[in-house]
C-alpha positions as CSV (number, residue, x, y, z in Angstrom):
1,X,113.2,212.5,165.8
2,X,111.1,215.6,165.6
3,X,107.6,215.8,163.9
4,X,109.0,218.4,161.4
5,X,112.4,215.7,160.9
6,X,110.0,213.0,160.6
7,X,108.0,214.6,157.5
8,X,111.4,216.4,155.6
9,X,112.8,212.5,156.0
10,X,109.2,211.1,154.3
11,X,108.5,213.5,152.0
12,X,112.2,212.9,150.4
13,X,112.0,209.4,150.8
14,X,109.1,209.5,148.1
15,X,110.6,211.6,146.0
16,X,113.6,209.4,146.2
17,X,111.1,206.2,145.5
18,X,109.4,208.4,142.6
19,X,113.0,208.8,140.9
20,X,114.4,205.3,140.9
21,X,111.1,203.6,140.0
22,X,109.9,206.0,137.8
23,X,106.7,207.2,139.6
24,X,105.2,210.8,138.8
25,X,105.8,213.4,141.5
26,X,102.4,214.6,142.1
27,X,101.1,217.5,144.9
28,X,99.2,214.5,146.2
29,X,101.8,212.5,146.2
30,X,103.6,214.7,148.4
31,X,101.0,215.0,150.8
32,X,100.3,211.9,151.3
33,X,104.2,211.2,152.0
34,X,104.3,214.2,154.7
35,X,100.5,212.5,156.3
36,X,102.1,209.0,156.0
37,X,105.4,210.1,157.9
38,X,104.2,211.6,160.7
39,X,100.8,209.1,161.4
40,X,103.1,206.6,163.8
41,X,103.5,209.7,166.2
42,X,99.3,209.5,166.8
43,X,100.1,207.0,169.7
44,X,101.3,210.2,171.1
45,X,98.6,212.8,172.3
46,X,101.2,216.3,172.3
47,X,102.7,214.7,169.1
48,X,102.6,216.7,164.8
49,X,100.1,214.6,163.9
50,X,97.6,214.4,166.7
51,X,97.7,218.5,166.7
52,X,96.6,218.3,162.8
53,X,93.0,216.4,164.4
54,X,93.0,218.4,167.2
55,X,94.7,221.5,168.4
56,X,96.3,221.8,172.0
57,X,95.0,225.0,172.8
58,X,91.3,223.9,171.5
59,X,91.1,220.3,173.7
60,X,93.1,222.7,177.1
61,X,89.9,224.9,176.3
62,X,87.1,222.0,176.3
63,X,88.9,220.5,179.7
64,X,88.3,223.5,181.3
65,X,85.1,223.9,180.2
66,X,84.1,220.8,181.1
67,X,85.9,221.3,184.4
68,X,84.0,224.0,185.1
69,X,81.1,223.1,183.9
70,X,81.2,219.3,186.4
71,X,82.3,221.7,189.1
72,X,79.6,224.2,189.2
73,X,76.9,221.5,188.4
74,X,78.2,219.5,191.5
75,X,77.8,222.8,193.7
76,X,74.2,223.3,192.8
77,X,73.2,219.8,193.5
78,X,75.4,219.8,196.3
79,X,73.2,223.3,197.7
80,X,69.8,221.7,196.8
81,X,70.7,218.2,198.6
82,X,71.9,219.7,201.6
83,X,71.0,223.7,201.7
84,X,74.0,224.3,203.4
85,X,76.0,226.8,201.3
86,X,79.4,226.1,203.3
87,X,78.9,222.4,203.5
88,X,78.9,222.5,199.3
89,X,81.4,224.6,198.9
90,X,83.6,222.1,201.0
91,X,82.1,219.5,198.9
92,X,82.6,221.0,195.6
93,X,86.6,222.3,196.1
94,X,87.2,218.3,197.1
95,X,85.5,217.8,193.7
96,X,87.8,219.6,191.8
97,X,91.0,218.4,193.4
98,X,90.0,214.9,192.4
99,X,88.7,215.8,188.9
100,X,91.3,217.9,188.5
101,X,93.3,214.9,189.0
102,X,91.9,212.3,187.1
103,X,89.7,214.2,184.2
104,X,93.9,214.9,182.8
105,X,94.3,217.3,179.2
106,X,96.4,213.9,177.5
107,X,93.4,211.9,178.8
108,X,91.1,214.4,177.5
109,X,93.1,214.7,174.2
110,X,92.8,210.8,174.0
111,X,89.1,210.7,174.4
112,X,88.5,213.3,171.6
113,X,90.9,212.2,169.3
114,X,89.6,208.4,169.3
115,X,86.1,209.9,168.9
116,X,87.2,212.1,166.1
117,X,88.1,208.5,163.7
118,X,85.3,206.8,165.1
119,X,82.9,209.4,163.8
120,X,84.5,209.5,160.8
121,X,84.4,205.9,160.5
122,X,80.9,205.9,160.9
123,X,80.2,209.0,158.1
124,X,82.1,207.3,155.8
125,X,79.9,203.8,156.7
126,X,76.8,205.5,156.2
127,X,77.7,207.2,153.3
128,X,78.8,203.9,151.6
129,X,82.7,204.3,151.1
130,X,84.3,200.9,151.3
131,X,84.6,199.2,154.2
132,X,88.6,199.0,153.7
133,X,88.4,203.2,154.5
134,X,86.4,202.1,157.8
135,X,88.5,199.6,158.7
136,X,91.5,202.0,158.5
137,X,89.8,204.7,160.1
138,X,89.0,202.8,163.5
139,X,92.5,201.3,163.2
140,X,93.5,205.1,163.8
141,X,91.3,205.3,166.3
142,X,93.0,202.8,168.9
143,X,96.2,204.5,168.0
144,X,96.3,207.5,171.2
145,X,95.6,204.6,173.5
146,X,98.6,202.3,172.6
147,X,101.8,202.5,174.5
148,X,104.3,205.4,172.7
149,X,106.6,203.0,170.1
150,X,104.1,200.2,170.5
151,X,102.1,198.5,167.9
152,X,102.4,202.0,165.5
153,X,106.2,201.1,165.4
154,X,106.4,197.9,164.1
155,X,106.7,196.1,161.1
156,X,103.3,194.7,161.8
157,X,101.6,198.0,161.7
158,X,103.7,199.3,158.4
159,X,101.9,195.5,156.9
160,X,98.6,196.5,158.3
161,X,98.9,200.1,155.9
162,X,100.2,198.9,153.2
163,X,97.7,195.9,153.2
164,X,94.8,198.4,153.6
165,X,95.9,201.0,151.4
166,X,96.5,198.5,148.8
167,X,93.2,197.8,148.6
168,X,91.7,201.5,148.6
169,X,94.4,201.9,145.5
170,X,92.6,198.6,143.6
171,X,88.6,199.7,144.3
172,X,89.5,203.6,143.5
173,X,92.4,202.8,140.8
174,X,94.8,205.0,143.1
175,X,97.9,204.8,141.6
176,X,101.2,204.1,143.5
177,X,98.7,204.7,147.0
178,X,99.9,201.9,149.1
179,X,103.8,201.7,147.7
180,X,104.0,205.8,148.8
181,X,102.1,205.4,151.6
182,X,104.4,202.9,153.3
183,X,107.4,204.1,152.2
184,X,106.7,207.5,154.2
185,X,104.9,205.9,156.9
186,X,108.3,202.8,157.0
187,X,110.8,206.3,156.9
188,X,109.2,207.0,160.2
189,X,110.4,204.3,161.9
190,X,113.4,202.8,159.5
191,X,114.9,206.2,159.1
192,X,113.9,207.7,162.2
193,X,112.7,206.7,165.5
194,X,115.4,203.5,164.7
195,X,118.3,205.8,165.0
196,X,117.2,207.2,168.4
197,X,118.6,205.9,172.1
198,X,115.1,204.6,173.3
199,X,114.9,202.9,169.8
200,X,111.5,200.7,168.8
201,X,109.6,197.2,168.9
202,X,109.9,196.0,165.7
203,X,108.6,192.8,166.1
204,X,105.7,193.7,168.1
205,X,103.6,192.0,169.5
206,X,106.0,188.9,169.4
207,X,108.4,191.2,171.2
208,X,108.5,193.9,173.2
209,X,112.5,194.6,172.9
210,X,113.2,197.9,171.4
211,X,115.9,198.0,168.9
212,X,118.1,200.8,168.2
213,X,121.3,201.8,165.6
214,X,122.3,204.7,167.5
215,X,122.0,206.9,170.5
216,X,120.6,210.2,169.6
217,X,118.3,211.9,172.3
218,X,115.8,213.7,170.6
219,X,115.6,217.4,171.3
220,X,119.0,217.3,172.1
221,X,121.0,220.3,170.6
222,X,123.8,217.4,169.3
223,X,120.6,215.3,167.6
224,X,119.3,218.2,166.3
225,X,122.0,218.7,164.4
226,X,122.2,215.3,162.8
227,X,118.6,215.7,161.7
228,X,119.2,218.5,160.0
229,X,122.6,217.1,158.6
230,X,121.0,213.8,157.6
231,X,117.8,215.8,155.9
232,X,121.0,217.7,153.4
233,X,122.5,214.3,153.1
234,X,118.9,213.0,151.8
235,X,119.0,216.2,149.7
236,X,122.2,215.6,147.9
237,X,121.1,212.0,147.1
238,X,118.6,213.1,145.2
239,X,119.9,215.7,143.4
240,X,122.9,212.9,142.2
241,X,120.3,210.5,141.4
242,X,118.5,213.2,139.2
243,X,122.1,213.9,137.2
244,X,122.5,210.2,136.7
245,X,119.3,209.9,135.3
């Protein structure tokens, strides 16, 4: 499913949870359910979520600086090694093909992304937060290496959240933290990515079969449709659980 899919489906799926168990719809509430929905999607560098931490158009910007920067660096040395002004210009276009080919934007992306948790990991270290908010912030950190529908996308991971938000909701007396939290981050992949063709690992790392309940290809004009049927669908639920309350 699509990022924007992906967040209508978790934000409703809160509000759905908030209604039958009687939980207070707060603003936080709801962003927390729209985070939570879309956070599986950071093993995907071009995915919603990734672009919150890091904006394509910023990271294409920074590769070409740095491109640039490598390439013009390796001329000079090149110049001063040598003094042969052809000889490092031959040297320094060879450079770029192969940087060019390696030094990639999704690797780049990956890089700064992973740095982005692990800094904030270590702020909120230093600055005494709990180690549970350190622990779940270098968790989020490994997540743009992992395979797309890996680890993220099992029922591992959603026990892994749940588990650490739990205890961030007992040291900061959160209320309904980690029971919100999963339910957005479980309508990713329960509601979502589980109705797709390419389907997901469920029980990873025991397995690495992908299961699936339909055949939908995403961006398809035909799935598209769905989402958007299956988002009015969530819709009407609600409003009928509302009147039978």
């Amino acid at each position: 499913m699509r990022g924007k899919t992906h967040c209508a489906i978790g934000v409703l799926s809160v509000i759905q949870a908030s209604i039958l168990f009687n939980i207070p719809i707060s603003i936080f509430n709801l962003i927390l359910s729209a985070f939570f929905s879309i956070l599986p999607d950071l093993d995907e560098s071009n995915s919603v979520v990734s672009d919150i931490f890091l904006k394509r158009n910023v990271s294409k910007f920074i590769l070409k600086m740095i491109i640039y920067s490598i390439n013009i660096a390796i001329f000079f040395i090149s110049l001063k090694i040598n003094n042969n002004f052809y000889i490092s210009s031959i040297i320094t276009f060879t450079a770029i093909i192969v940087i060019e080919s390696k030094l990639t934007h999704t690797l780049l992306r990956k890089v700064f992304l992973s740095l982005i948790f692990i800094l904030l990991s270590i702020s909120l270290y230093l600055i005494k937060f709990k180690i549970y908010f350190v622990i779940f912030c270098l968790m989020l950190a490994t997540f743009p290496w992992l395979k797309h529908r890996s680890f993220s996308h099992s029922i591992l991971a959603t026990i892994v959240i749940y588990f650490l938000l739990k205890q961030i909701e007992i040291i900061y007396n959160i209320s309904d933290l980690s029971f919100l939290g999963t339910i957005s981050y479980a309508s990713h992949l329960f509601l979502g990515d589980l109705f797709t063709k390419s389907g997901i690992p469920i029980f990873y790392p025991i397995s690495d079969k992908k299961y699936s309940l339909g055949f939908f290809k995403v961006g398809s004009f035909f799935n598209n449709v769905l989402e958007i049927l299956f988002i009015v669908l969530f819709i009407v639920l609600i409003i009928y659980s509302l009147i039978k309350l």
